[in-house]
C-alpha positions in Angstrom: -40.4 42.0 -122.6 -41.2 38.8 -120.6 -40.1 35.1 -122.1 -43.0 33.6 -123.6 -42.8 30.4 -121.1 -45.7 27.9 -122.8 -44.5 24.8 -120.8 -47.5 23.0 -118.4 -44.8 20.1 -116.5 -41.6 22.9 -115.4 -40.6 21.1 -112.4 -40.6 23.8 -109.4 -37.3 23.7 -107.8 -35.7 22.4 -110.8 -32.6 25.0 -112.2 -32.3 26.0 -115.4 -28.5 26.3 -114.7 -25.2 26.5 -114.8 -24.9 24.4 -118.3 -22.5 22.3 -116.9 -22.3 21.5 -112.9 -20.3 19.2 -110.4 -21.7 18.2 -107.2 -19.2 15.4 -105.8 -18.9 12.6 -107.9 -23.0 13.9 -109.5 -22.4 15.8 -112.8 -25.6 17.7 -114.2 -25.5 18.7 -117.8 -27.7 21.2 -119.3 -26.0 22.4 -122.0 -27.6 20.1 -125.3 -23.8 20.3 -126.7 -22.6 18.5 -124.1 -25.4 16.3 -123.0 -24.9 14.9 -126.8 -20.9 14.4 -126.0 -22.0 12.7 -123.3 -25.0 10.4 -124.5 -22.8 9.7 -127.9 -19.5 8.4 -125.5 -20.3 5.1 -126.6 -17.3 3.2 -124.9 -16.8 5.5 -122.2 -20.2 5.4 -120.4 -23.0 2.7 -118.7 -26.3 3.0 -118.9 -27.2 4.1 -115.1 -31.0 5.0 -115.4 -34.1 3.5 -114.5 -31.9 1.6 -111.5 -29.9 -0.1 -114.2 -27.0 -0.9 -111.8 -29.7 -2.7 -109.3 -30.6 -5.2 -111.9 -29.1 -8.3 -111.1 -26.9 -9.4 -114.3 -26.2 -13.2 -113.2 -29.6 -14.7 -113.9 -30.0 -13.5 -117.4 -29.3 -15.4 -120.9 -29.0 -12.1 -122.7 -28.4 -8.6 -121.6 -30.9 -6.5 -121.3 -31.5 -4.4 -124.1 -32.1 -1.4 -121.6 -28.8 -2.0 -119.5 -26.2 -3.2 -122.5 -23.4 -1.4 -124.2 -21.1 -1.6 -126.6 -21.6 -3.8 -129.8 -23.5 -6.5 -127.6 -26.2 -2.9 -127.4 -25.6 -2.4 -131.2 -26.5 -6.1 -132.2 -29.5 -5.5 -130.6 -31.2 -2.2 -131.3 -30.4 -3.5 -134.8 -32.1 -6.6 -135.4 -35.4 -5.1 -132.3 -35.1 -1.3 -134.7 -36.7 -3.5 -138.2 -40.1 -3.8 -135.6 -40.0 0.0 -134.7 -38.9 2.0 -138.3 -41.4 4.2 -139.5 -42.0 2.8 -142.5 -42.6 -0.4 -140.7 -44.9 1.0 -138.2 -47.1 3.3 -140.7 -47.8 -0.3 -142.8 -48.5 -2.9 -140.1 -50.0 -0.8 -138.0 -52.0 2.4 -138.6 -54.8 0.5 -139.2 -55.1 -1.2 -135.1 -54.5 2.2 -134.5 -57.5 4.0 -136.3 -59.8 0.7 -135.4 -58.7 0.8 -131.8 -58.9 4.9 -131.5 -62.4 4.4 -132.9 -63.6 1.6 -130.2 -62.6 3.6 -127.5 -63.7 7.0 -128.9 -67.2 5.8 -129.9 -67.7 4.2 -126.5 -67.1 7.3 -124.9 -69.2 9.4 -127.1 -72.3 7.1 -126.1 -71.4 8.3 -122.3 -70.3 11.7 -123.2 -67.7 12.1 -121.3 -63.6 10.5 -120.8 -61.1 10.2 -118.1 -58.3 11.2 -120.7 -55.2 9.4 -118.5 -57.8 6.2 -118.5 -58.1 6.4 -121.8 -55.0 7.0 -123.1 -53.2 4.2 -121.5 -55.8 1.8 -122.6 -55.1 2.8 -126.1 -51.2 2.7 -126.0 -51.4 -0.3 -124.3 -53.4 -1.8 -126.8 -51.2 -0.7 -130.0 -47.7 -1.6 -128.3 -48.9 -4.7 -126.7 -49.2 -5.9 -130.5 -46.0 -4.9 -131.5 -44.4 -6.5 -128.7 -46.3 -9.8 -128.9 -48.2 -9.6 -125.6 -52.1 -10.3 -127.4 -52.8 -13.4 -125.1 -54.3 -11.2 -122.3 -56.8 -8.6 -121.8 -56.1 -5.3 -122.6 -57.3 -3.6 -119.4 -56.0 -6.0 -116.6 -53.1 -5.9 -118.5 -52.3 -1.7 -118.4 -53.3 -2.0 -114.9 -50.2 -4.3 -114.0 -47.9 -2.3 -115.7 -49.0 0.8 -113.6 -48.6 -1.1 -110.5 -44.9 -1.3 -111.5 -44.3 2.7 -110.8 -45.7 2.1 -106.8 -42.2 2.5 -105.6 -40.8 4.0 -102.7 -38.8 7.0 -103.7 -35.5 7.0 -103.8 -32.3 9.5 -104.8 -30.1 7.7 -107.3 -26.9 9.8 -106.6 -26.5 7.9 -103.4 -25.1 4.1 -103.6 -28.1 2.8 -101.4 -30.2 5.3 -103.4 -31.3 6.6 -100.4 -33.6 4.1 -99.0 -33.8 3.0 -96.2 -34.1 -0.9 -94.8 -37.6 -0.8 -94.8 -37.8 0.8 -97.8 -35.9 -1.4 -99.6 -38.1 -4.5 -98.2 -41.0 -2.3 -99.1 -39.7 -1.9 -102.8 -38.8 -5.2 -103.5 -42.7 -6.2 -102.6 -44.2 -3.9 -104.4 -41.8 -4.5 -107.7 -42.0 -8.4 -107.3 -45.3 -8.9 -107.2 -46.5 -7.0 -110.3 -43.7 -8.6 -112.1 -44.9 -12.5 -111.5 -48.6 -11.0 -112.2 -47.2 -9.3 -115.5 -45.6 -12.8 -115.8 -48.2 -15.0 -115.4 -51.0 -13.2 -116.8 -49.5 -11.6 -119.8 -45.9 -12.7 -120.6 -45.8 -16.3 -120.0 -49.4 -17.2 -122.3 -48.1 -14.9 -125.6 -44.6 -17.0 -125.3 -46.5 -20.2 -125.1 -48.4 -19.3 -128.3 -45.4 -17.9 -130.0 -43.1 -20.9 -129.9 -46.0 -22.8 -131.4 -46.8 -20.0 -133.9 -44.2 -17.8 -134.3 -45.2 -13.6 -135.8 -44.1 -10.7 -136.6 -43.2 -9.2 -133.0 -40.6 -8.7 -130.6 -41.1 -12.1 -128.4 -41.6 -14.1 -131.5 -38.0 -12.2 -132.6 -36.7 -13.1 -128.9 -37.7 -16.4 -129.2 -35.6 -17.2 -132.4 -32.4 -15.6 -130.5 -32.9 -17.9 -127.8 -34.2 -16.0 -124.6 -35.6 -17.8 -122.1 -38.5 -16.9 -120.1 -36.9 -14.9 -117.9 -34.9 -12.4 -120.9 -38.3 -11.6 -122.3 -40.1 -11.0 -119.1 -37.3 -8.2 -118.6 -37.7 -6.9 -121.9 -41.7 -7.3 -122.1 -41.6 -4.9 -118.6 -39.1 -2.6 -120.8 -41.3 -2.3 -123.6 -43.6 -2.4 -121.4 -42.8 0.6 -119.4 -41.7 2.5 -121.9 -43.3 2.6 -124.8 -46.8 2.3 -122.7 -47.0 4.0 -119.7 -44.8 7.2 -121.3 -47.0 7.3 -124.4 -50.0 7.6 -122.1 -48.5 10.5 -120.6 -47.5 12.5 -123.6 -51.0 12.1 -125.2 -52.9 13.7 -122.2 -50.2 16.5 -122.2 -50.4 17.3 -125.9 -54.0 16.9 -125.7 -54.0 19.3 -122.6 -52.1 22.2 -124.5 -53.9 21.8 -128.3 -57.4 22.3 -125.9 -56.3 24.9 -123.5 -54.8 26.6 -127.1 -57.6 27.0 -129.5 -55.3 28.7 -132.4 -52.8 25.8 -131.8 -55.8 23.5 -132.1 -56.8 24.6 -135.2 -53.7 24.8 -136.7 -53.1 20.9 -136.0 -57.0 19.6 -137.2 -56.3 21.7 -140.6 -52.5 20.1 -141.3 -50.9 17.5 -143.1 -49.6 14.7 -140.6 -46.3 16.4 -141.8 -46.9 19.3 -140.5 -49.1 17.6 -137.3 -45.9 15.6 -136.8 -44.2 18.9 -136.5 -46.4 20.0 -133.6 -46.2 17.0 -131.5 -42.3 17.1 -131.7 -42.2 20.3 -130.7 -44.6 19.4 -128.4 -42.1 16.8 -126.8 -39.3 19.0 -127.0 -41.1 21.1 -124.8 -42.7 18.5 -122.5 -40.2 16.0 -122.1 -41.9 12.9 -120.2 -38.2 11.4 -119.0 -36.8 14.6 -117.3 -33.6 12.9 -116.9 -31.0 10.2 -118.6 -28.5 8.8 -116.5 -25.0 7.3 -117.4 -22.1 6.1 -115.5 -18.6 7.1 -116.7 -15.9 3.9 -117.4 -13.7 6.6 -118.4 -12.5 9.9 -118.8 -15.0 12.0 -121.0 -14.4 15.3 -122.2 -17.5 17.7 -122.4 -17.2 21.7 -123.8 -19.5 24.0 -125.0 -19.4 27.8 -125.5 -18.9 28.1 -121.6 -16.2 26.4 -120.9 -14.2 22.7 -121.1 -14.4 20.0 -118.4 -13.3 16.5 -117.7 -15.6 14.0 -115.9 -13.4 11.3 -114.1 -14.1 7.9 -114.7 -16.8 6.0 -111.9 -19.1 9.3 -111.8 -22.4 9.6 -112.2 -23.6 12.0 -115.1 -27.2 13.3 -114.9 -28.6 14.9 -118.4 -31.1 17.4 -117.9 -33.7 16.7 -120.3 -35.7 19.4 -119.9 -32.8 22.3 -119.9 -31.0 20.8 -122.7 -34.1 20.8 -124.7 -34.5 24.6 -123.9 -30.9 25.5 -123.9 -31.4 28.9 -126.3 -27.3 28.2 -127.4 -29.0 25.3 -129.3 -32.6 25.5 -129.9 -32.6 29.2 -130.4 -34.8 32.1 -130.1 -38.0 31.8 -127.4 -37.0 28.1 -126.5 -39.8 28.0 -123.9 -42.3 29.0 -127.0 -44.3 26.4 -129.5 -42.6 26.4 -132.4 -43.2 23.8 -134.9 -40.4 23.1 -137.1 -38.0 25.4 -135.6 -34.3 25.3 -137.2 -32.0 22.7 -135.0 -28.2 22.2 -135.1 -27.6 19.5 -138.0 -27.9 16.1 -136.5 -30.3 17.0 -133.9 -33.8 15.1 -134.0 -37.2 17.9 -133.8 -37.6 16.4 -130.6 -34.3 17.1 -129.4 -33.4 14.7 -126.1 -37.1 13.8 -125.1 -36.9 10.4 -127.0 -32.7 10.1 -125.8 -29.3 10.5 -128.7 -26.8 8.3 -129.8 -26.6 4.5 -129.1 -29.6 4.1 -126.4 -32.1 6.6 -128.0 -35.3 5.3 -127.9 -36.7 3.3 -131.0 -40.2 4.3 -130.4 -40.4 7.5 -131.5 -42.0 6.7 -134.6 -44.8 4.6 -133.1 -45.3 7.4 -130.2 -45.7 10.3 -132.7 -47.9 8.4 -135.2 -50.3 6.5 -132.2 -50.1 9.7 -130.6 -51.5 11.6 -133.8 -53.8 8.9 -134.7 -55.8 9.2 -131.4 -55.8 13.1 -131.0 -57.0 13.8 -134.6 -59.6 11.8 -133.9 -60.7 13.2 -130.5 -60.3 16.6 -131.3 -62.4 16.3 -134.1 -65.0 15.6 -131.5 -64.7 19.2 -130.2 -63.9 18.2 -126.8 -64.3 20.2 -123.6 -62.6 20.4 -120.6 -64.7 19.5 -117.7 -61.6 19.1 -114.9 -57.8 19.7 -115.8 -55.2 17.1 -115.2 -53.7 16.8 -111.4 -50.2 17.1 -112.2 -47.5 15.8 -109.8 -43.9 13.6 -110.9 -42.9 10.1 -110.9 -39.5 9.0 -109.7 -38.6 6.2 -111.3 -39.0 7.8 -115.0 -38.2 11.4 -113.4 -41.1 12.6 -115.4 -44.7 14.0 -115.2 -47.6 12.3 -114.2 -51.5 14.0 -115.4 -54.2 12.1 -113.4 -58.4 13.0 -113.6 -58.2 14.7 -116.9 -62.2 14.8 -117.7 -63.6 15.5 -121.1 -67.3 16.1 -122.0 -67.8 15.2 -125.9 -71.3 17.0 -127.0 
């Protein structure tokens, strides 16, 4: 009998193995045990993702939140977590949530029809802009600079010029600079100059009492602003995409407790990774096995984890790991959505806030009864190795 294979995004081209591959000084691990030894090697690897090692280091107060290690990292993600625990995020801010949800949602029912991807981004935009701080600026304008951030040439980060050219480097710089002094100026710059007259309960007003400059909270504003925007908008048009193409699935989720509706969109993410790949840099020898075999990456290599096959590794996730299966029985320790939201030191903080705005919105459109008019263009953005779903048209009767 044929694998039941429910993913929309598999990358063509992509392999599902060997579980643990060298190619030069490139290491690609798709075996979940390992990619855990890796990602959990707290003082043996850098953060190399995202062009971490391009970032210029000498111009900043504070490191990076997205590029540091060690206990400088650990400092961090502690006091920036309190903002993003779920406890935190279900109290302050379900409600912007539901209210924002409902703005969008009704004006869309008056035309009848919704760009999805549209959408979408206007509504994670909204709910992370106020987490972050960045309310000083319309919503709109606003998304639309941060999209203008992923216009980047492409590049190929195994090779140390990551294989641009001259041009293409002059080309990148433009098209990376200029966003960044919009972003600046429009967005970042006014919600700092409110904050340090009225401090609140957000990340810049947090950043301000640490003592970043300008400049350390424009770089983590376009972190936050990258990540827990731009991806969120991605995974709600894909989870949307499979509950409508999937009737039964549908119904199951519109009928459940958000425990259980929780359950569905992990599994969800497990299965649709956005970030197909996390990259670290080894500062020393690291030692990865799994049932396969042993092996021993030397220190100054570059390590690519395999999002998407470690997530379907069978070894690990078990039977029919290309299936939907809510709630499926993990190894102990390993989060329901497996490596889509990262493990150990650098996983992503947002999870709770993705899977809660992401729930909040779809319960709401579904109950609409939406129908497809036009499926999602699908095609893959380099810079967060992931999917990108574009022209996804709903009719609402």
């Amino acid at each position: 009998m044929a694998e039941v294979d429910r993913r929309l995004s598999a990358k063509p081209g992509e392999p599902d193995g060997p579980p643990v591959e060298r190619d030069g000084h490139t290491w690609r691990i798709r075996s979940l045990v390992a990619a855990r030894q890796v990602l959990r090697a707290r003082d043996r690897t850098t953060q190399a993702g995202f062009t971490a090692e391009k970032i210029p280091k000498g111009y900043l107060r504070h490191h990076p939140i997205l590029i540091s290690d060690g206990p400088l990292h650990d400092e961090q993600r502690r006091k920036v977590g309190r903002f993003f625990a779920p406890a935190v995020v279900a109290e302050r801010y379900t409600a912007l949530m539901e209210t924002t949800a409902g703005t969008l949602l009704s004006a869309a029912t008056d035309r009848g029809a919704l760009l999805l991807d549209d959408l979408a981004l206007d509504y994670a935009v909204e709910v992370t802009a106020e987490v972050v701080g960045l309310t000083d600026s319309p919503v709109p304008a606003m998304a639309r600079r941060l999209v203008s951030f992923f216009n980047q040439p492409p590049f190929d980060i195994t090779r140390p010029d990551l294989g641009r050219t001259p041009g293409q480097w002059a080309q990148a710089a433009v098209n990376g600079l200029l966003p960044i002094v919009r972003f600046y100026l429009a967005d970042v710059r006014p919600a700092i100059r409110r904050r340090r007259r009225t401090p609140g309960q957000d990340v810049i007003s947090h950043l301000i009492a640490e003592g970043y400059t300008n400049a350390d909270i424009l770089v983590e504003c376009v972190t936050y602003g990258t990540a827990g925007m731009v991806t969120t908008r991605e995974f709600i048009a894909m989870a949307c995409w499979h509950l409508l193409r999937e009737p039964t699935l549908r119904d199951r989720y519109l009928a459940a407790g958000q425990e259980e509706r929780f359950a569905i969109l992990n599994e969800l993410i497990r299965l649709e990774p956005v970030v197909g790949h996390l990259y670290r840099r080894a500062g020393a020898e690291i030692a990865v096995s799994d049932r396969d075999g042993a092996w021993t990456i030397p220190p100054g290599d570059l390590i690519d984890v395999c999002v998407r096959q470690a997530n379907t590794d069978p070894d690990a996730v078990g039977e029919a790991p290309l299936d939907l299966c809510p709630a499926r029985p993990l190894p102990s320790g390993v989060n329901a959505a497996v490596l889509s939201f990262g493990d150990g030191a650098h996983r992503c903080p947002g999870q709770p806030l993705a899977i809660l705005e992401t729930d909040v919105l779809l319960t709401r459109l579904l109950a609409l009864r939406p129908e497809i008019v036009r499926e999602p263009d699908l095609d893959w953005d380099n810079l967060i190795e992931g999917y990108r779903l574009r022209g996804f048209e709903l009719r609402l009767p």
